[in-house]
C-alpha positions, 0 to 999 in steps of 0.5 A, spaced: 500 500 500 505 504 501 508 503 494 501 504 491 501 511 494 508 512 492 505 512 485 499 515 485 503 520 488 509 520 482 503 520 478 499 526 480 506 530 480 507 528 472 501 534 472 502 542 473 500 549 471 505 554 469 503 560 469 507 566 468 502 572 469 495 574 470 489 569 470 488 566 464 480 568 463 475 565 465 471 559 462 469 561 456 476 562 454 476 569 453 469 569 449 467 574 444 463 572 439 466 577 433 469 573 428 473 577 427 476 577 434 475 570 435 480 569 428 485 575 429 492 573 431 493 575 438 489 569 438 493 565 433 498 560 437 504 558 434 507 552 435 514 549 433 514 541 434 519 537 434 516 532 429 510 532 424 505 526 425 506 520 421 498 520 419 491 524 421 488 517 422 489 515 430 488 507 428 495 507 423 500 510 428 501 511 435 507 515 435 508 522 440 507 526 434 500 524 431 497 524 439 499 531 440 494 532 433 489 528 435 489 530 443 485 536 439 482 534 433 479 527 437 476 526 444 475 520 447 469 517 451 473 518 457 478 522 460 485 523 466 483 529 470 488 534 474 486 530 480 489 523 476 482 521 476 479 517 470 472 522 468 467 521 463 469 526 457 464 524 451 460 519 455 456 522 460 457 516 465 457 508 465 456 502 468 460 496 468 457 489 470 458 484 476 463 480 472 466 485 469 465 483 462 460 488 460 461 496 459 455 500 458 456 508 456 451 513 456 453 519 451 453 527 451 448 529 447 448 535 442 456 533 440 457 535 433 463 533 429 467 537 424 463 535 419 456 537 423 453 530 424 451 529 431 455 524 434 450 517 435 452 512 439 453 508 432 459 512 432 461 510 438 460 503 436 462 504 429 470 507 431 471 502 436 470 496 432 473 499 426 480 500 431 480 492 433 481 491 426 488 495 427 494 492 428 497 498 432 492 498 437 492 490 438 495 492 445 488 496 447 483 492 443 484 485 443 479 484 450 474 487 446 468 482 442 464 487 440 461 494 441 454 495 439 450 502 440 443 500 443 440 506 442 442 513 440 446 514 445 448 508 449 453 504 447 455 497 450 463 493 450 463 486 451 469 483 453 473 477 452 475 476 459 476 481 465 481 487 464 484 490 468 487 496 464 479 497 460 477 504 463 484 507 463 484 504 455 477 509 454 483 515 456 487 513 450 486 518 445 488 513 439 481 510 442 477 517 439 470 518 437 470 517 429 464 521 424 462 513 421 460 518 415 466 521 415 470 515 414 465 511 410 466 517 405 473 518 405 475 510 405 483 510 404 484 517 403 481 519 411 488 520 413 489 526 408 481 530 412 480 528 419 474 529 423 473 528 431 468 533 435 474 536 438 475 544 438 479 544 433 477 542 426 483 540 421 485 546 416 491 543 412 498 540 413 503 542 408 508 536 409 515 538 412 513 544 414 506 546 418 499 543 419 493 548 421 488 547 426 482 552 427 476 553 431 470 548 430 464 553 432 460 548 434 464 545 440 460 542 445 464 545 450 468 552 452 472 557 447 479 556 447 484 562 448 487 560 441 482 559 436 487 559 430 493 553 431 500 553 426 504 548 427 511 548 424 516 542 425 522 544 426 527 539 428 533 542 430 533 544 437 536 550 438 533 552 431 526 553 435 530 556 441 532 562 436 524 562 433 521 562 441 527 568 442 525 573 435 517 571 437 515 567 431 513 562 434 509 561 441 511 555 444 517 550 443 517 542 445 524 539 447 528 545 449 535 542 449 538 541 455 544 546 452 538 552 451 534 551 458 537 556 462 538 561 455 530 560 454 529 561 462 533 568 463 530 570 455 526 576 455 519 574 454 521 567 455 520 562 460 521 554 461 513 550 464 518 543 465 514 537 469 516 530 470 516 526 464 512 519 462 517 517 457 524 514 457 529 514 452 532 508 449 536 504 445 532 496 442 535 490 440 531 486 435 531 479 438 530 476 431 535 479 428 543 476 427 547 475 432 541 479 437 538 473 437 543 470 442 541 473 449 549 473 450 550 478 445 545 483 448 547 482 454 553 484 452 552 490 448 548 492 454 554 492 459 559 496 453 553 502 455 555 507 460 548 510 461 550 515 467 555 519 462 549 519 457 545 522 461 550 526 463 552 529 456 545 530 453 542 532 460 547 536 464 545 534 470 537 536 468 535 528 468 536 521 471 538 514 468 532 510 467 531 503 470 525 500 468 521 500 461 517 506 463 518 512 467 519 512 474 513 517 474 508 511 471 504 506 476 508 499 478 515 502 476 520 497 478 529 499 479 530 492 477 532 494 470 538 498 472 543 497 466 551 495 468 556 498 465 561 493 464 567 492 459 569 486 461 563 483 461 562 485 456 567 482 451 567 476 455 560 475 453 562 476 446 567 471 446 562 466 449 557 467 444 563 466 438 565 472 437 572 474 441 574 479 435 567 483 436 562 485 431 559 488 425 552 492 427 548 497 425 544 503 430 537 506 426 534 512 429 530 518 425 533 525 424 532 528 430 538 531 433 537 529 440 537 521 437 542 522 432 547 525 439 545 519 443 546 515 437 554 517 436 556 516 443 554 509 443 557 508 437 563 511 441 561 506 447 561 500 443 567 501 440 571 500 446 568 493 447 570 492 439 562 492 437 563 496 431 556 500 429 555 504 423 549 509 423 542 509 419 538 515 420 532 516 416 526 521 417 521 519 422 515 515 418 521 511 414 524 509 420 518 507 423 515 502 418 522 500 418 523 498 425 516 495 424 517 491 419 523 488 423 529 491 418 533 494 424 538 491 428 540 496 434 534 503 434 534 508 438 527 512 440 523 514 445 518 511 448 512 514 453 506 511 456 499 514 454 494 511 459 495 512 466 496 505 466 503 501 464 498 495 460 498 498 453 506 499 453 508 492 456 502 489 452 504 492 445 511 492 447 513 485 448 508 480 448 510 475 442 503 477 440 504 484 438 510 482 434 512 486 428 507 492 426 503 491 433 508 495 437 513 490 438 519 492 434 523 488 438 520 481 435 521 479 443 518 471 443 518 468 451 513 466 453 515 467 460 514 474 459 507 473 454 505 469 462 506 475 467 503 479 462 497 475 461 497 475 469 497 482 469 491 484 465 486 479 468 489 481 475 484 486 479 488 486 486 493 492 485 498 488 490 498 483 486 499 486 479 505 490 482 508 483 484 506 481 476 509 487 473 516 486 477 517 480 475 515 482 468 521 488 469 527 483 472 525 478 467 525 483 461 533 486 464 534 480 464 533 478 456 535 486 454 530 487 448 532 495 451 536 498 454 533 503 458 538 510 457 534 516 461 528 518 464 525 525 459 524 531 464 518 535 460 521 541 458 517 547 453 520 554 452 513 559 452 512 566 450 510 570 455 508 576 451 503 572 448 501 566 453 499 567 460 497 559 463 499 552 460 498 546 463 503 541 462 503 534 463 508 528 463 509 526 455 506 532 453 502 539 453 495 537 454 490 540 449 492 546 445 484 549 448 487 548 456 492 554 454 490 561 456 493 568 452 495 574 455 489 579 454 
């Protein structure tokens, strides 16, 4: 019970409000009904993000990227307030059944979605069955039998079995509320004109270069502060350090550690900074020679020094990771620390048949933090004789190459979504979900596939924490990750344009939560 409370705590930090000055309006964001004002650009945010989503469609891709688009174009049945606490968010409320098996929602009515339709508990039913077919959501679907909508707003999910992490799944925005018309019409080209019922509705994305968000009108809920969004994907950390300074744009993510105090002492600058969800980390393809020798992993493993790594692209901001999830995440376990030994390392080398070294190739994406870790390991595993050659592409091609299992060693980050650490350990490294599901480590054990098993269906929080520490031992033990640094959330804000922002622990939450200046 007292770890339990540990994490709650971790949990509830990973959530805060920066404000920097004035109140933030009241709750109708600012209002004013003039379109002219409502449009104008003191009420445009500008955004520079570190990537552009892979796709507009939630039921293709589950990256970073595309979840802060669709956190504000789609919505969910459910939702995590600031307390921690999972609330009904399009559902007005719901029930589950004596045995568990059965989830019965009650919808708002009046939701439009962007194209002006009311969303019907058809759409409910039409979104969810529509996503169990997706590989990439296999990880948060596979418990579901069927949802079928009872009336116009009463949908009901049948499970499979009993599923602990089911009401968290609600709160993942890849689970939205689809427009079934919408969808139906576009076919295989709806990734190219999304439609949610969130407050902002798609306006047009210039690949490589900015997407635009604009106010829906007939948002069932409070105006936003900034009805117009522009975002610009701007790679290179310091290059957005530089358009934060010159106000070109509002708000930056991942301010380099090099920049922080830079963008904190800034004139008309400051840093909104949370404990992070993520980590960092470097996977090993488990079906790939010579990784499908547990010794080789190992041995990599040990030839990584994650207390300098952590140091060099930290400077002292972050901590070494221990486990697959951050330390802010329910039923973290320190069992996955990594040992940096040299030694080790060659001797395991020379075990497993290869006493002059090896021949390896680390893939990654463009992004400068990735590409920085991604040459220091490289000098790393010099030292142990693991000659590595790099291979940096740009973010969608290196995500459908992990996927596929065309990489040996890949560096990437990895968060998790839910409150609940499920959909990561489930996606990740059960044998199921192998390949296009979320496993692009291709781990097969059926060890793990067990404790995760147990871990889904297990109600009672002391147990499940058991489960999921001899889940963390045993995955430090066959190394499909090595687990670098834990992320600290930093975002650079103009404080000349923005007044409040609300941070959480993978993200800023939704663009409608963030107050301007008046």
């Amino acid at each position: 019970m007292k770890k339990m409370k540990k994490m709650l705590a971790l949990l509830l930090a990973a959530l805060m409000v920066f404000s920097v000055v004035g109140c933030g309006g009241d709750n109708n964001g600012g209002g004013g009904s003039d379109s002219e004002e409502l449009y104008s650009e003191a009420r445009t945010l500008n955004v520079a993000l570190t990537s552009e989503p892979a796709s507009m469609d939630p039921t293709q891709t589950i990256d970073t990227w595309s979840d802060t688009v669709f956190t504000n174009i789609y919505e969910t049945l459910m939702e995590v307030n600031e307390k921690g606490e999972i609330v009904p968010k399009l559902a007005e409320s719901y029930e589950a059944s004596a045995d568990g098996l059965t989830y019965t929602f009650k919808l708002k009515k009046g939701v439009k979605f962007h194209n002006g339709e009311e969303m019907k508990a058809s759409d409910v039913a039409f979104s969810f069955n529509r996503a169990k077919e997706a590989a990439i959501l296999k990880s948060v679907t596979a418990d579901f039998d069927n949802v079928e909508a009872t009336d116009d707003y009463t949908v009901v999910f049948h499970l499979n079995k009993v599923s602990a992490p089911f009401m968290s799944n609600m709160t993942y925005v890849c689970l939205c509320v689809l427009s079934e018309k919408a969808v139906t019409e576009a076919g295989e080209d709806y990734y190219k004109s999304p439609i949610g019922t969130g407050p902002y509705k798609f306006e047009k994305w210039d690949q490589g270069v900015e997407l635009d968000l604009t106010y829906f009108e007939d948002y069932w809920g409070n105006t936003p502060d900034f009805t117009k969004v522009k975002l610009r994907f701007i790679p290179e950390a310091t290059s957005r350090t530089i358009e934060l300074e010159a106000g070109s744009v509002d708000l930056i993510t991942d301010v380099a550690a090099t920049d922080l105090s830079r963008v904190e002492d800034g004139e008309n600058m400051a840093l909104a900074t949370a404990v992070g969800m993520a980590i960092r980390l470097m996977a090993m393809n488990c079906s790939a020679e010579p990784l499908t020798d547990v010794r080789v992993r190992q041995a990599i493993a040990y030839a990584i020094d994650c207390e300098a790594i952590n140091q060099a692209m930290n400077l002292g901001h972050g901590t070494v990771a221990t486990a697959p999830i951050s330390d802010a995440v329910m039923f973290h376990s320190e069992v996955g620390k990594n040992e940096f030994n040299l030694d080790k390392a060659k001797e395991l080398l020379t075990e497993a048949g290869y006493p002059d070294g090896l021949d390896i190739t680390l893939s990654t994406d463009t992004r400068k933090e990735y590409s920085d870790v991604c040459v220091i390991l490289q000098q790393q595993l010099a030292k142990a004789n693991i000659r590595v050659t790099l291979d940096n592409t740009e973010w969608a091609v290196f995500l459908d190459k992990a996927y596929q299992g065309d990489t040996q060693l890949f560096m990437l980050g990895y968060s998790c979504s839910t409150p609940d650490p499920d959909a990561l350990f489930y996606s990740c490294f059960h044998s199921a979900n192998i390949g296009p599901q979320g496993g692009m480590a291709y781990l097969q054990d059926e060890e793990v596939d067990r404790l995760i098993d147990a871990s889904r269906t297990e109600l009672d929080t002391a147990k499940r924490t058991e489960l999921y520490e001899q889940l963390q031992a045993k995955l430090a033990e066959l190394k499909p990750w090595v687990y670098l640094y834990n992320t600290t959330v930093n975002y650079g804000i103009n404080t000349a344009k923005i007044a409040e922002i609300k941070v959480a622990g993978s993200s800023v939450q939704p663009y409608y939560n963030i107050k301007r200046v008046k």
